[in-house]
Each structure stands twice: as structure tokens, then as C-alpha cells.
N, C-alpha and C positions, 0 to 999 in steps of 0.2 A: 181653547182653555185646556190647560195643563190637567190631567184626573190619574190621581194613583188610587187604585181598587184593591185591599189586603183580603185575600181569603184563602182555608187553606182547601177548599175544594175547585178541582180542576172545571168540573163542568160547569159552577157558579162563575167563574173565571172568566170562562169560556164566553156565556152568555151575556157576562157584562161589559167584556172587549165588546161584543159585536152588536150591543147596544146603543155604548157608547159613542163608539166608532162613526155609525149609522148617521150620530145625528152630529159628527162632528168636530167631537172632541178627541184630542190627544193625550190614550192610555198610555198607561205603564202600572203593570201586576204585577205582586209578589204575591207569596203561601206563607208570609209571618212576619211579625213587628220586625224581625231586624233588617229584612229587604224592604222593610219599608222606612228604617232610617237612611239604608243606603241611597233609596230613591229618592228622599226627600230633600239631602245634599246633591246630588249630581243631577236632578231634575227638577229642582222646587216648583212641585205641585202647586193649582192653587185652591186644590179640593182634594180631601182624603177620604175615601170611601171606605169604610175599615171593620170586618167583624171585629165585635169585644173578644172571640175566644181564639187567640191565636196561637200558632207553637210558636216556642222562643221568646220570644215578648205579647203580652196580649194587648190587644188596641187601647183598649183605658189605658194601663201602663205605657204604650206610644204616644196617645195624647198628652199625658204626664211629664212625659219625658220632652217632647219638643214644645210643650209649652213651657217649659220651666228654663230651657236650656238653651231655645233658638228665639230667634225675629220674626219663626215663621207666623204670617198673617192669614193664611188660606182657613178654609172653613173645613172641621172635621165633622163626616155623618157618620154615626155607627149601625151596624145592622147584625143579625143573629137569625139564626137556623129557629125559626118558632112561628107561630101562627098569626101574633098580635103582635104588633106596636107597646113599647113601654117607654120608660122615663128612669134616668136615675141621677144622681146629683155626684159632681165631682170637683174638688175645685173651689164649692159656694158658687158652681153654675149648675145651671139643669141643663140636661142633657134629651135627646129623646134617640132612641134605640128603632129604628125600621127592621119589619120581617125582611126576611130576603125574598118575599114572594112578592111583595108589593111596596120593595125600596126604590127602583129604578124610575117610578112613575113621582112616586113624593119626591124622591130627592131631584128629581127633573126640574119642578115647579122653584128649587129654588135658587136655579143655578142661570 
């Protein structure tokens, strides 16, 4: 399975390559919404692992953007630098937001 991982911290990066990797699946990182359009043409993903707070474009606005523009079908998770799990609505969808300290294990369960 195809996984592209947006964050703009190296060491979360880091740890999510060699996560992922571990169990399998076939990364590709960027540090911001627009290497993550680029990867999303030249690699179609079939899962976006994306913080909402990006440089350049931020992941809402990336979800925004390839949903409105592309065919793409792949499943988007968002996650953020915080302590708790939240929820926000975009779209007329709901959404839910994973910490980054315990995204890798949730978004495991759904992949």
C-alpha cells in the first residue's frame, strides 16, 4: 500500500518512515501541502497521512484542494502536534484529527 506522510517536522518524519516501513508499506514524505500535490500525481497514494498545519498549503486546504479537483479515491487522516484527538467538519463531512503521539497505532487499525 501506497502511504504519503505530510509533516513539516523532520524527526516525526523520520519516525513515521520507519514505522511504516516496518510493517510494510510504501512511503513517500514531504514538509508541506505542495510536495504533497506533487506526490499525489506522480505517486497516487492510497492513503494521506497529513498534519492540518502545513507551510505552503495546509492539509485541510490539500484535502480541499484534491477533493474538489482530482478522482483521487484514497482515504485522508489528519493529525496535529497536541495531546488529544479531535473532530472538525469540512466539506458537510466530519472529520477526526489524531495526536501525533498516538496516530500511527489508530490510523494502523484502519488501513
Amino acid at each position: 500500500m501506497r502511504v504519503l506522510i505530510l509533516n513539516d517536522d523532520k524527526f516525526f518524519l523520520d519516525k513515521a518512515r520507519r514505522y511504516f516501513f516496518k510493517r510494510g508499506f510504501q512511503i513517500h514524505l514531504g514538509d508541506n501541502g505542495v510536495d504533497g500535490l506533487v506526490y499525489i500525481v506522480n505517486y497516487q497514494p492510497e492513503v494521506i497521512i497529513t498534519n492540518i498545519h502545513l507551510n505552503a498549503l495546509s492539509g485541510i486546504d490539500l484535502y480541499r484542494l484534491v477533493k474538489s479537483k482530482s478522482n483521487f479515491s484514497g482515504k485522508f487522516y489528519f493529525i496535529r502536534n497536541e495531546n488529544d484527538d479531535d473532530e472538525f467538519d469540512c466539506d458537510n463531512e466530519r472529520h477526526k484529527i489524531y495526536s501525533e503521539k498516538t496516530a500511527f497505532n489508530k490510523i494502523l487499525l484502519f488501513l
